[in-house]
C-alpha positions in Angstrom: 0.0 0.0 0.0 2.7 2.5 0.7 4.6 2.3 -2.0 1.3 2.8 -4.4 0.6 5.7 -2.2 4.0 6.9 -2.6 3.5 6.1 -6.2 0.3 7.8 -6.5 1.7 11.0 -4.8 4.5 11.4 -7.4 2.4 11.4 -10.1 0.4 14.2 -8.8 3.3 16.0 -8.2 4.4 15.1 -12.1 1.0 16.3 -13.7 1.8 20.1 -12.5 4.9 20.2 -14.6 3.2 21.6 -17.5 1.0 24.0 -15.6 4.3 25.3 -14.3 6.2 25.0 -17.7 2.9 27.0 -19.1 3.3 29.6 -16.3 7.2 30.1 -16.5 6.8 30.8 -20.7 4.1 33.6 -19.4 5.4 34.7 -17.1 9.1 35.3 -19.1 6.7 36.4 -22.3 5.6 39.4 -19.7 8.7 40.4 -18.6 10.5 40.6 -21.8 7.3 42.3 -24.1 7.0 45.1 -20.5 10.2 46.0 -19.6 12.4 44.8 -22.7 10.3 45.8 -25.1 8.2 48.5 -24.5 10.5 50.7 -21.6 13.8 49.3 -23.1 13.1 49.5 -26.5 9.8 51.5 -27.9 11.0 55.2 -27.5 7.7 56.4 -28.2 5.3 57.0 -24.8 2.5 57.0 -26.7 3.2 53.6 -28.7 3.9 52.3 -25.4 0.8 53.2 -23.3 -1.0 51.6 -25.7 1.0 48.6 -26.5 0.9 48.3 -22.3 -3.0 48.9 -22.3 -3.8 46.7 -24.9 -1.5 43.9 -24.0 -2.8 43.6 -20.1 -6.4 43.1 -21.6 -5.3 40.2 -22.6 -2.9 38.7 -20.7 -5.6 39.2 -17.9 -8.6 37.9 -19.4 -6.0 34.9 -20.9 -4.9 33.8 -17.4 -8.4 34.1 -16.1 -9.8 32.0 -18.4 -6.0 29.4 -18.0 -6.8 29.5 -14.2 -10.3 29.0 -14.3 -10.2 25.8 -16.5 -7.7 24.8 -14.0 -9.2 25.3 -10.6 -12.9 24.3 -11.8 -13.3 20.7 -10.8 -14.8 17.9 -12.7 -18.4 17.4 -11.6 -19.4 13.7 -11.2 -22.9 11.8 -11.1 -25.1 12.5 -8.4 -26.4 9.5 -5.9 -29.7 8.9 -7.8 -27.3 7.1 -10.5 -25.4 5.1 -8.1 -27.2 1.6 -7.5 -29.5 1.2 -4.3 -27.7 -0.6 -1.1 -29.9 -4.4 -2.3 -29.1 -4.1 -6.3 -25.5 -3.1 -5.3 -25.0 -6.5 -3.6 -26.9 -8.4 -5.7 -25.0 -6.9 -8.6 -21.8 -7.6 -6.6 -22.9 -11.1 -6.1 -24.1 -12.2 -9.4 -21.6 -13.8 -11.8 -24.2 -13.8 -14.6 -23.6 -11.0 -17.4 -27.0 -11.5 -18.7 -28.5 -11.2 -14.7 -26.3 -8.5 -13.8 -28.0 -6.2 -17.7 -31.1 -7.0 -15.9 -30.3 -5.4 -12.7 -29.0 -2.4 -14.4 -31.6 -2.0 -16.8 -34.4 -2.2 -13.5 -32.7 0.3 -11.5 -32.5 2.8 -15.1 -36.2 2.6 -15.6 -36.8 6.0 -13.7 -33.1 7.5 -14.8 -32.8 10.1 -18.0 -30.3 8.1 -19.9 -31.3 7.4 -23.7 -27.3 6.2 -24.5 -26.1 2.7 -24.3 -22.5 0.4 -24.9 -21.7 -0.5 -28.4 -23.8 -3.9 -27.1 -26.8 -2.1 -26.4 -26.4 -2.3 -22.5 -26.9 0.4 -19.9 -23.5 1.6 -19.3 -22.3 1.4 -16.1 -18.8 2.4 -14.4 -17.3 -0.8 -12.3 -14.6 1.5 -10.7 -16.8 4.3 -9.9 -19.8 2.2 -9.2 -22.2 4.1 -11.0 -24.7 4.3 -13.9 -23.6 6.7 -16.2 -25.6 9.2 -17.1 -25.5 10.8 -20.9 -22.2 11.8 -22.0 -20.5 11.0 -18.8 -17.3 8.8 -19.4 -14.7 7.8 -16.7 -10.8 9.1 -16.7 -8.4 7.2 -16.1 -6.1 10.1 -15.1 -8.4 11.5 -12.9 -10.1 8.5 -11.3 -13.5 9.3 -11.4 -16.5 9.9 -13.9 -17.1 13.1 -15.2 -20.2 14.6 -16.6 -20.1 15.7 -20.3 -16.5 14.8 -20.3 -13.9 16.4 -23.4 -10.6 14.9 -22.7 -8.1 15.0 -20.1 -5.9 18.4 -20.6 -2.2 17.8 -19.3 -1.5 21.5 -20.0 -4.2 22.6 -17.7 -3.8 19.2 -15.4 -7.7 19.1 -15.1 -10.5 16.9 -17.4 -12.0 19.4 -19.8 -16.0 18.6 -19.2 -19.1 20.1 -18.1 -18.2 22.0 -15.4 -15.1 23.7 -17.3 -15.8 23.5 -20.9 -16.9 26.8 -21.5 -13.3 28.1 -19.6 -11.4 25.9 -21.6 -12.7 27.7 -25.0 -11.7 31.2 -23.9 -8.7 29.8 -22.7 -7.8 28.6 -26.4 -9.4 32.2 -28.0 -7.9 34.5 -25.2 -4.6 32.8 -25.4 -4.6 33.2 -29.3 -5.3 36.5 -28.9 -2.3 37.2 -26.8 0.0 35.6 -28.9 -1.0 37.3 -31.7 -1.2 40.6 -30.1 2.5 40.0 -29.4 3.5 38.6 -32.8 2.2 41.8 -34.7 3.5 44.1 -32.4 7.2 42.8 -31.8 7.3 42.2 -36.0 8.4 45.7 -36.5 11.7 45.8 -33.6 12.4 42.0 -34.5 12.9 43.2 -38.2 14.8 46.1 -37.2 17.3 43.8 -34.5 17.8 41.2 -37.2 19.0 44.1 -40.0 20.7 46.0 -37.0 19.0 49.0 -37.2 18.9 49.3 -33.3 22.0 49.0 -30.9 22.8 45.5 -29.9 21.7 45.7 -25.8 20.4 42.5 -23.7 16.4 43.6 -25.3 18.0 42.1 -28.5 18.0 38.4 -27.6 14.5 39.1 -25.5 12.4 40.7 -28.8 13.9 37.8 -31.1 12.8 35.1 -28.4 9.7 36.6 -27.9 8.4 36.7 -31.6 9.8 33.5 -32.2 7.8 31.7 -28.8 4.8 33.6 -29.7 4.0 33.1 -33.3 4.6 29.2 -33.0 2.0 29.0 -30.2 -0.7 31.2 -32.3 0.0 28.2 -35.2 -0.4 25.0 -32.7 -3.1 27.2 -30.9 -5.2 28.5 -34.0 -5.8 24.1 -35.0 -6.9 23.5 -31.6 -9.3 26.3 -31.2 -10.8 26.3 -34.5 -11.5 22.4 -34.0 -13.3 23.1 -30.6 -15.0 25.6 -32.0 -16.7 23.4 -35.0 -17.4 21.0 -31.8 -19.3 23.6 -30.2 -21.2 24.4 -33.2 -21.7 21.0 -33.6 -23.0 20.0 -30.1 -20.0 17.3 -29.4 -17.4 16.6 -27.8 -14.1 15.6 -28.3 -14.7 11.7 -27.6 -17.9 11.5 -29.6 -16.6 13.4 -32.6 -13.9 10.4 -32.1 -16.8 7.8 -31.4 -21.1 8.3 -32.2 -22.6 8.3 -28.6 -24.9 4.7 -29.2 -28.7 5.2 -28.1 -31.0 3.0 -28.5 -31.6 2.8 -32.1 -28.2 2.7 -32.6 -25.2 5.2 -33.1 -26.0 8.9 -33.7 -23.2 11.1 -34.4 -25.7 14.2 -34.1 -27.9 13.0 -31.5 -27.5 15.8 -29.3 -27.5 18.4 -31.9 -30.4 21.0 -32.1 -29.5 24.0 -34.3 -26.3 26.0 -34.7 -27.6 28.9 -32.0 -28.9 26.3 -29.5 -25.7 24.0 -29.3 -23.9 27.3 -28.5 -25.9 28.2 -26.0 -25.7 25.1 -24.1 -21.7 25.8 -23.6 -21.8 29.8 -22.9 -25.2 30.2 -22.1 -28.5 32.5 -23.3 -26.8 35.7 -22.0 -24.8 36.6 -24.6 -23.4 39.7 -22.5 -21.5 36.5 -20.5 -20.3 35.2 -23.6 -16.7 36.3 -23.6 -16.3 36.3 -19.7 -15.0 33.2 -17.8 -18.2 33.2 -16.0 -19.8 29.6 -15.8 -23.1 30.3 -18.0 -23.3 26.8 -19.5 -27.1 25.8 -19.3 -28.6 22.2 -17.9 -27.1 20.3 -15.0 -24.4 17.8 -16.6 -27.1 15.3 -15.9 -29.7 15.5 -18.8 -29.5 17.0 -22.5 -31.8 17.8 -24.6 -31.8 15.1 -27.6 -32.2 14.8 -31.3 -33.9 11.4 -31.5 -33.3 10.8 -35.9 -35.5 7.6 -35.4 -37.6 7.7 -32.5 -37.6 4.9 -30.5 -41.2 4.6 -28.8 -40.2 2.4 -25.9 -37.4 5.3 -25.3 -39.9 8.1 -25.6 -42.6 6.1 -23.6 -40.4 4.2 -20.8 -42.5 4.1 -17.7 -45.9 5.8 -17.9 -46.8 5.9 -14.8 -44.7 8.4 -14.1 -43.1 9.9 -16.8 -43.6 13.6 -18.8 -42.6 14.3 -22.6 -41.2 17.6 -23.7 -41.9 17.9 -27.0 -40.3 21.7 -28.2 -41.3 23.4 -25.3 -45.1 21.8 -24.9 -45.4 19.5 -21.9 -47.7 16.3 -22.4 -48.6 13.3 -20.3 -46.9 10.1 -21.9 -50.0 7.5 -23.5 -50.1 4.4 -25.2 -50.4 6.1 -28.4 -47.4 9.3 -28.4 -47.5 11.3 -31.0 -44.8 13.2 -32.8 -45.9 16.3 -34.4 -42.9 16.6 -37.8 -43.4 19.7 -38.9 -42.0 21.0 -35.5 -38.1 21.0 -36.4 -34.8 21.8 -35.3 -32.7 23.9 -37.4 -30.9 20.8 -38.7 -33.5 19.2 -39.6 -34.8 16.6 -36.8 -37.0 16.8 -33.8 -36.5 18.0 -30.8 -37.0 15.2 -27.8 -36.6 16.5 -24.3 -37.8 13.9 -22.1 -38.0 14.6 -18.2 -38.8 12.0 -15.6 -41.0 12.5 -12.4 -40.7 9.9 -9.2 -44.0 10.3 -7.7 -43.2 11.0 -4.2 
């Protein structure tokens, strides 16, 4: 056991190394474009006010959006998706596969899940011990389930999912931003140090670093971004652009899409005045998502009807024997729009 702990500890301790390799390049990247650049080496105050101005902008709202993706925690599935105390054991017990689907699929009855394994099974987390709820996939690195789940994000040391999504886009735009913003304006004094227009002092070696450093992160930046970006638009993440989530009626690539202005708004939010502000805006609960069913699935629209409610666009109706799809009511891809919610009668 100790040495695993010791083990354990060790790699924690590893995982902040490019946090802190991240951190040292900024914080060198603000030294040399402050002092080296624009009091060493601008001799115009008014070129340097607003180089300064301009240039804090966004090294602030960059490291607030780099420190936000890094301190928000992954969320993980609430207790109503864990199995209940006599499943649990029986689940633990049973050396059946088959028995064991059975269990799983009982205890999901009253749960909003409408994905499934490759196989067709509820998916369910042996490590974490819990049913996984839409979207939600387990990380290895991390050691636990997280809801809505991206990928794991070394330079950040954090999983990139529901609860930090949102932060981790800014993060890739604001950090852009500053790179470019110091690409441009060092361009002019790293032409004029490389043809030895200005006097060879320490700025020299500082201005030709600096350009170098920050136009190769704008190009390894600029892929990323405009990538998560198309996700967003898109409705997906990283792992099911990789892999179609499976529901019922099998895989769906676009299952959660509903419109191009919709899927944004379920990452920043419907106040657009938040948009551009590492302020968690993200709508739903990491739990449920709204769901383009392509080829409804009755028995996952109807599920139990004793106690279940259908969403259909906005209009709230009591599940029957007979439900109803109205197809002129679209999303703006094309498909209908499924929200199903689930009551326990208490």
């Amino acid at each position: 056991m100790a040495p695993s702990h010791v083990l354990r500890c060790c790699q924690r301790g590893l995982s902040w190394i490019p946090v802190i390799f991240i951190n040292l390049v900024v914080g060198w990247s603000y030294y040399a474009y402050v002092m080296e650049l624009c009091i060493y080496t601008i001799p115009n105050p008014e070129e340097q006010v607003i180089y300064l101005v301009v240039f804090h902008l966004s090294f602030i709202m960059f490291m607030w959006s780099y420190w936000k993706t890094i301190v928000s925690r992954p969320t993980n599935p609430s207790k109503e998706f864990c199995l209940p105390k006599a499943e649990k054991e029986q689940y633990e017990k049973e050396e059946r596969a088959e028995v064991q689907l059975e269990i799983l699929k009982k205890v999901s009855k009253g749960l909003p899940i409408y994905t499934r394994t490759g196989g067709g099974a509820i998916r369910y987390c042996d490590h974490c011990q819990v049913i996984k709820p839409d979207r939600c996939h387990h990380c290895s690195t991390c050691d636990q389930c997280v809801l809505k789940m991206d990928h794991h994000c070394p330079w950040v040391n954090n999983c990139v999912g529901f609860s930090n999504y949102k932060f981790f886009v800014l993060f890739l735009g604001y950090s852009m931003i500053y790179c470019l913003f110091i690409a441009a304006t060092v361009l002019q004094y790293f032409i004029k140090f490389w043809t030895n227009q200005l006097p060879d002092t320490h700025a020299k070696f500082h201005v030709l670093f600096l350009f170098f450093v920050a136009t190769m992160f704008f190009i390894s930046i600029l892929s990323l971004f405009t990538y998560h970006l198309w996700l967003v638009a898109k409705n997906r993440t990283t792992i099911e652009a990789f892999r179609a989530p499976m529901f019922r009626n099998g895989a769906d690539r676009s299952g959660f899409t509903l419109g191009f202005r919709k899927n944004v708004a379920e990452v920043f939010g419907d106040q657009k005045r938040y948009w551009l502000l590492p302020i968690y805006t993200s709508l739903g609960d990491g739990h449920t998502f709204p769901t383009r069913l392509v080829n409804i699935d009755p028995e996952q629209l109807i599920g139990d009807q004793s106690n279940s409610k259908c969403a259909l666009d906005g209009e709230s109706v009591m599940n029957s024997h007979n439900h109803l799809l109205d197809e002129g009511q679209k999303t703006e891809d094309g498909g209908p729009t499924v929200t199903v919610t689930v009551e326990n009668e208490s």
